[in-house]
N, C-alpha and C positions, 0 to 999 in steps of 0.2 A: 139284303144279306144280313145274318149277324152278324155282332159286332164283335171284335176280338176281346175279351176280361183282360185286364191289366194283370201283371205280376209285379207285383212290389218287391224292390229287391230288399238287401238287409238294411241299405244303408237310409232307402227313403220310407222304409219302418219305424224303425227303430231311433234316427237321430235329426227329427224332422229338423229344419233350417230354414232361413226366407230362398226366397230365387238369387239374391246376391252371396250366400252364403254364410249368413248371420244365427247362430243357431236360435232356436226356440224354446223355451220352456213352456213346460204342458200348461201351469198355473202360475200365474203375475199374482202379487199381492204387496200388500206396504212395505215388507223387506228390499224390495226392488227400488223404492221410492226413498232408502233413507237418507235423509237429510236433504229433500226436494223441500222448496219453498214456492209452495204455490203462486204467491203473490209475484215475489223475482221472477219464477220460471214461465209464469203463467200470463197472469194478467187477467185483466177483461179486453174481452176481442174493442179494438180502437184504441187500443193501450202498450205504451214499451212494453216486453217485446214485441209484441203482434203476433206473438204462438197462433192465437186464438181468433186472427183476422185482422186485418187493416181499417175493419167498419167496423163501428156498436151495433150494427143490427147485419149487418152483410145479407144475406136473402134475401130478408124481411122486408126489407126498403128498397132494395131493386137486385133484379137476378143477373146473372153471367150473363157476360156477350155470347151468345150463340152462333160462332164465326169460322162455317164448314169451307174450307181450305179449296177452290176450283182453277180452273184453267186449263186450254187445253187447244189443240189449233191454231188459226187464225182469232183476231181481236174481236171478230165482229160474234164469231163462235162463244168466245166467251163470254161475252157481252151477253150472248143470250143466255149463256147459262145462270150466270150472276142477275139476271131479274127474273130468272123460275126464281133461283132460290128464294130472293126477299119475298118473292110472289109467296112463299110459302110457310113464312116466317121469321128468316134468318134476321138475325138483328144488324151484322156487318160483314163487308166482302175479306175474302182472303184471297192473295193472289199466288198461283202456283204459277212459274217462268218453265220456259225449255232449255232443255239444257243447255244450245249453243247461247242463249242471254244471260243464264247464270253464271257463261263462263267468259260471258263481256265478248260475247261472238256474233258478228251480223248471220242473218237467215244464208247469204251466199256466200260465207266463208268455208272452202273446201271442206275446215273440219267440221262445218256444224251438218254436210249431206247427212242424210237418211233421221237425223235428227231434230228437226224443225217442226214446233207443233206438236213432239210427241208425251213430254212427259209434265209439261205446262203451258203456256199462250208462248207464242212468237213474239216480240215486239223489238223490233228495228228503230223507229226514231216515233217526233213524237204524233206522228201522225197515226200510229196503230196506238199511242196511246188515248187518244181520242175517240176512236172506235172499242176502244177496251173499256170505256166507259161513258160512252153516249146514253144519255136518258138520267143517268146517275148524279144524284146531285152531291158533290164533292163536303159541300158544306154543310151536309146533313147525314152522311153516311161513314160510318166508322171504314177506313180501307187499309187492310194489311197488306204488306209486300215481302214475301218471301226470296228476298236477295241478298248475298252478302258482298263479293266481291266487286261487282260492280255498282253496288247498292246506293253511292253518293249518285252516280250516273241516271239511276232507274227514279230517284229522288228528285236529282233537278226535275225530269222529265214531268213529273207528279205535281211541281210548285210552279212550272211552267204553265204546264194544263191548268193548275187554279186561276193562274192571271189571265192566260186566253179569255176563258170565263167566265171572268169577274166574281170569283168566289176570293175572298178577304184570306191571305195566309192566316190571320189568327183565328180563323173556324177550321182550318182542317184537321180530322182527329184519325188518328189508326197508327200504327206501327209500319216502322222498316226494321226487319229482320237484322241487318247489317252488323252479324257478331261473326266478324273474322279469325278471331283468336281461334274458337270452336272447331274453322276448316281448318287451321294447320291442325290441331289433336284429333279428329272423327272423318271429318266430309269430304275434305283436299279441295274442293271447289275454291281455289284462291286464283290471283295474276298476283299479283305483287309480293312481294320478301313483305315479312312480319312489321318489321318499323315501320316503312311507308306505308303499309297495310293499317297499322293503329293508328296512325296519322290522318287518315281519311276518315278515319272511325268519330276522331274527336273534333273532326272538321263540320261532320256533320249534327254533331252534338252542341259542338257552339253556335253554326247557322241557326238549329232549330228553338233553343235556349230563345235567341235573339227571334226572330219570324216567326215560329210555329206555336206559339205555347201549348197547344194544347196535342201536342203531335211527340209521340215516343220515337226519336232519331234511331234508339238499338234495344233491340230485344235479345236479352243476354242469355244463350240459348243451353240447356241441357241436353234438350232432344234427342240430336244428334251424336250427343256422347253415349247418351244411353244406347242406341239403337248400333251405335259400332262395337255394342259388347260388354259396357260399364258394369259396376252394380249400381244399384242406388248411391251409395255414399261417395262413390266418385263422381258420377254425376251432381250432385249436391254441391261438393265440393270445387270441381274443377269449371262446374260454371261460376261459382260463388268469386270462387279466384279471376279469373275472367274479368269478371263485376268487377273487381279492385282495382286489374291493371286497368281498365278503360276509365274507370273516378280518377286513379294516381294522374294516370296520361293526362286528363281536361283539364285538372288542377296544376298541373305543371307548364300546359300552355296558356294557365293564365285565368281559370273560370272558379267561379265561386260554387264550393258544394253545394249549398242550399239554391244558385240559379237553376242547375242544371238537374241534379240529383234525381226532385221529383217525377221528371220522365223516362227517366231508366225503366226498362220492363226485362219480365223472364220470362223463359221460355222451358217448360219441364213435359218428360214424359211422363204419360198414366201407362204403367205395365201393374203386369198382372199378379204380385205378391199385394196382395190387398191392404194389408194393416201399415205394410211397411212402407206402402204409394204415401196413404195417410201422412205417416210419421216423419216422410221425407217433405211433404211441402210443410208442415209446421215446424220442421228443423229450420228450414229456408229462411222463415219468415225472421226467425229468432236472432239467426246468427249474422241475418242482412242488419238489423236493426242494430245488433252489438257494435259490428265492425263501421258502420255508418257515422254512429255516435261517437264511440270512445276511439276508432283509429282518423278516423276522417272527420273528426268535431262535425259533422252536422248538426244543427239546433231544430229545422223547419221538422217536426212529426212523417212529413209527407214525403223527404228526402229518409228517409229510416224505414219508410213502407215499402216490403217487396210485392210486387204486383204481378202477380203473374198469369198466363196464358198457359193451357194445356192442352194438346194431343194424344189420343191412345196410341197404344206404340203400334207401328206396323211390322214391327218387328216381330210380334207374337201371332201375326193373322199367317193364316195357312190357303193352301189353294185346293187342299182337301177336305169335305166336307165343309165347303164355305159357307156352309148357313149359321156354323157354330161360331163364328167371327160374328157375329151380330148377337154374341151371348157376350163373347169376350172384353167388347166395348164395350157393353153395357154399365160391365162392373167395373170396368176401368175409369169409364166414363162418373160412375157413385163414388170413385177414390177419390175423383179432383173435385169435385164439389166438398164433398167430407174432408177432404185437406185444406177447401176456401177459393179456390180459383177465380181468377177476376174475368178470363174468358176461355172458352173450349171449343175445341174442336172434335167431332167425333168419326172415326174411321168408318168408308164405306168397307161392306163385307168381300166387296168383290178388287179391291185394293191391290193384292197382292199379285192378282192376276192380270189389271190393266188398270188405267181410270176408269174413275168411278162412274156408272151409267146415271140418267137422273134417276130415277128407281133406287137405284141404292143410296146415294146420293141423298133422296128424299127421309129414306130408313132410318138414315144416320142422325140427319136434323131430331127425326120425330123422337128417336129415342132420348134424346136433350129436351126433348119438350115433356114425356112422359115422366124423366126425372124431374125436371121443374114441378108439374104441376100435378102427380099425383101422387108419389109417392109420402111427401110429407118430409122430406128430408132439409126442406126451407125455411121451415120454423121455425127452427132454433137453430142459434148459432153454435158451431163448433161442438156440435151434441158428444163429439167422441173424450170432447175435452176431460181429465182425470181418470179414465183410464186407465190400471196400471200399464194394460200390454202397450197402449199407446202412448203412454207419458215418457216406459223403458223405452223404445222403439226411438222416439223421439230426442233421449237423454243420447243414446248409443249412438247416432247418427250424425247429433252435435257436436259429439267427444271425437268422432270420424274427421270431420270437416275441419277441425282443429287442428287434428292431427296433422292432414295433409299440408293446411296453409305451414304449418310451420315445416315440413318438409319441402313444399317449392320455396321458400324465403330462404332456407338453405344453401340452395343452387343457386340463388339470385334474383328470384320474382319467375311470374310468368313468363316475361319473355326468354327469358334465360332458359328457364325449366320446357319451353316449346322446342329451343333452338337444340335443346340437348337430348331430343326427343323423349322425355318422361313421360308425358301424356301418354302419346302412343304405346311406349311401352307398357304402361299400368290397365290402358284399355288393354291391350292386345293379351296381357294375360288374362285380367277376368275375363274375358272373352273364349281364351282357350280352356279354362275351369269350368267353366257352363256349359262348351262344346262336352268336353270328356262325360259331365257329372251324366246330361245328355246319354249319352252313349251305355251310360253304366244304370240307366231309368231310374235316377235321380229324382229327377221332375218328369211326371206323368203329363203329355200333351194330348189330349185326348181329340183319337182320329190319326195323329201320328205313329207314335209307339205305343199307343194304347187305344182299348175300343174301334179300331182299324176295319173300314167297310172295302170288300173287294170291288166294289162298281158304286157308281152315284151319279147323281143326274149332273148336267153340266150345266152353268148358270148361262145367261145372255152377259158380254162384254161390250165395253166401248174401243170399238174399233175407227183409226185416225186414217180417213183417205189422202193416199200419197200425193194425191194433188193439192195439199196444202202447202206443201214446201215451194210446189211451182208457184200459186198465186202470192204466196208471203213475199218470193224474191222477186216476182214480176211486180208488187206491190211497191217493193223498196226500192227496184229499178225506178219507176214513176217518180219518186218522192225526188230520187239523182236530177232525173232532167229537167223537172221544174225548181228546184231549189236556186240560190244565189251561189255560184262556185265560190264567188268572193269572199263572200261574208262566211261561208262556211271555212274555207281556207282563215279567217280571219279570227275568227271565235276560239279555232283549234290552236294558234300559235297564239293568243292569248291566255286558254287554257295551258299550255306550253309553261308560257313565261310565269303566271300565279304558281305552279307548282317547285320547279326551279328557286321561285324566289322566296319558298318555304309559306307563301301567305294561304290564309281557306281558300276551296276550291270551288268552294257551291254557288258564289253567284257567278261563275266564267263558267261553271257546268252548266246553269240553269242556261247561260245568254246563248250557249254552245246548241241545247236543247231548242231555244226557239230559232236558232237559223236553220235548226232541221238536221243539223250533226248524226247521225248515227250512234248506237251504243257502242257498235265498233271502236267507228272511229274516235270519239270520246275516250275508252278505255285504252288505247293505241297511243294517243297523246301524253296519256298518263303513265304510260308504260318507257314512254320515252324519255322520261324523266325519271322514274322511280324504278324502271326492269324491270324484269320478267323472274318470278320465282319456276325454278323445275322440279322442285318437287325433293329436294334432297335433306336431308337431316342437319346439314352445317349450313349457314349461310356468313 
């Protein structure tokens, strides 16, 4: 069928804007730039502020982790999926949970029915974590975990599995996702009220300081702001904030910025205003480094580096003509490279309609590899660097993020500014401005409101048989009968009493994890000490 021709209306004629609402001018030139000091603003990429990169050579000397996001089923399911992929190049695993784990629910808790296995892996105790990663060698494989709330829980599980093993805590490398602040403003995936929730945050930030060195305890997440509606600048911004309270938090229960600092990591969406993706991670970089130094005296270079991890948004993929999603990442995918990203993720096309198949799945890698190695984009470092449109972009963005922090210190910090729902609110607007702008063909989505085909072929999905929820529970009944009641009763009211008694949690999680405790019942213990949040705006 044709295709429908777009009508441009007056206002995305005539007064073009980024997609967050930033207008643009036709031509950038040195006017834009006065009184920029290259050197201060700039640097050389491996140099205060790190505009330009966190390496002297970043590409050149070694490429981005190529680390495509799976899971899905039972352990053993994903398991197989997680050695296609390395089988196919991936450099490290990423791990996608279900939702009854994300939300610190066993496989046979009433609420997790019709949802086990479906939207990431099942994992009950640590016996499915075992099968989630059999063959895999711990101390050679970078492994992300995409958890927050229960995220110390899914942690111990992970530093258990290394001692079963005999993999050495100081090889294990990858990230936990474990940025809570994020769920009260965008995702709601939380158990706990906000304090004892940042509490556990810096619990695991000083375990891993101390055991893990080489292990990012929180990946301080954008993502998820952007994809509730953000623009870029609040994203930038409200994760950046975020980043503070969780430095403020460690340092106040006691930890040295330059121990802990350098494994802090970020978490940013790639969407689809090109220039402006750019300009938002070399804001990033800039203002992490500022606020590092001169608010939090950091001295180490390495505690001043933002490092960051990106995703294309899924936000922007459609379930109409789903082949054009595999245009959409592509360019989103040349933003975070061109903005410097330390690893990426690239969206499967067929995403929005289910998990991803391996087929798409393979697409996604490959197009990370196509940008690696042939486009030529590795060469040189920070090629967009000087720029006028990208230096303004950049300048705008920082002047944004400024803004803001002094707007939440206002109200009284993050937590203050969560409890009083501002986040929410500030997303929930940009959100409603982009709906409208939308509606009035503002931004042309092309296949949506624009170039519209009346029929199309239908792609093949991953489709989750229902009899995975049967064998996860019949799996986790098993682990019940043969386990120690004792010692499981035992581990939990000593997880109990360490929380109560205000001290870290991780090594009673970790001891909880090898008598075989459940993430339930783990989270449940914890919950009995610290309650249950509902979801309300006051706490």
């Amino acid at each position: 069928m044709a295709a429908t021709p777009v009508k441009p209306t007056a206002e995305n004629a005539d007064s073009p804007q980024t997609i967050s609402g930033r207008p643009v001018k036709a031509v950038y030139g040195p006017e834009d730039l006065a009184g920029f000091d290259p050197d201060a603003a700039l640097g050389e990429p491996g140099e205060f502020p790190f505009t330009r990169g966190p390496h002297p050579e970043m590409y050149r000397k070694q490429l981005w982790t190529m680390r495509q996001f799976a899971g899905f089923g039972t352990p053993a399911q994903t398991n197989e999926r997680f050695h296609y992929l390395l089988a196919q190049g991936q450099m490290g695993l990423s791990t996608a949970f279900d939702l009854p784990t994300l939300m610190g629910r066993d496989s046979d808790d009433p609420l997790s029915r019709g949802e086990v296995g479906r939207c990431g892996v099942a994992i009950d105790t640590l016996a499915d974590f075992e099968r989630l990663f059999r063959g895999i060698d711990l101390g050679e494989i970078s492994i992300s975990m995409t958890i927050n709330a229960p995220a110390a829980v899914l942690l111990a599980f992970y530093v258990a599995l290394a001692d079963k093993t005999g993999v050495p805590r100081d090889r294990l490398r990858g990230t936990c996702q474990n940025d809570i602040l994020k769920e009260f403003h965008a995702q709601n995936e939380y158990v706990y009220p906000p304090r004892p929730s940042l509490k556990l945050v810096v619990d695991t930030i000083e375990f891993a300081t101390k055991e893990l060195p080489q292990y990012n305890p929180v990946s301080i997440s954008g993502y998820h702001i952007r994809e509730a509606g953000s623009t870029a600048g609040q994203e930038l911004a409200f994760t950046l904030a975020d980043g503070m309270a969780y430095v403020e938090a460690a340092i106040e229960a006691g930890s040295k910025v330059d121990d802990f600092a350098p494994r802090l990591s970020f978490f940013f969406n790639c969407h689809n205003d090109f220039l402006e993706e750019i300009a938002k991670y070399r804001a990033a970089r800039r203002v992490w480094a500022k606020l590092m130094r001169d608010r939090f005296g950091a001295k180490d270079a390495r505690s001043q580096w933002l490092r960051f991890h990106a995703q294309t948004a899924g936000c922007t993929l459609w379930g109409v003509q789903p082949m054009l999603n595999v245009v959409r990442v592509a360019y989103q995918a040349l933003a975070a490279v061109l903005g410097g990203c330390q690893s990426l993720h690239t969206n499967s096309m067929d995403e929005t309609l289910a998990l991803p198949t391996a087929e798409a799945a393979t697409l996604a890698l490959r197009t990370q590899q196509v940008l690696a190695h042939e486009t030529g984009v590795t060469n040189t470092v920070d090629p967009l660097g000087g720029s006028y449109a990208i230096e303004t972009l950049t300048n705008e963005l920082e002047a944004e993020a400024w803004d803001y922090f002094e707007r939440i210190e206002q109200i009284g910090g993050v937590l203050a500014a969560t409890e009083s729902g501002f986040f929410r609110h500030e997303i929930a607007d940009a959100s409603f401005r982009y709906s409208q702008e939308m509606d009035r063909n503002q931004h042309i989505t092309v296949g949506v409101n624009a170039f519209q085909e009346q029929a199309g072929t239908p792609i093949e999905t991953l489709k989750i048989d229902p009899i995975v929820e049967t064998e996860q529970i019949q799996s986790l009944a098993r682990v019940r009968e043969v386990r120690d009641a004792a010692g499981v009763s035992a581990a939990l009211e000593t997880l109990r009493r360490t929380a109560a008694a205000g001290d870290n949690v991780m090594p009673a999680l970790i001891d909880a994890a090898k008598a075989h405790c459940s993430v339930g019942e783990a989270v449940t213990a914890l919950a009995d000490v610290y309650g249950r949040f509902d979801g309300g705006v006051s706490w």
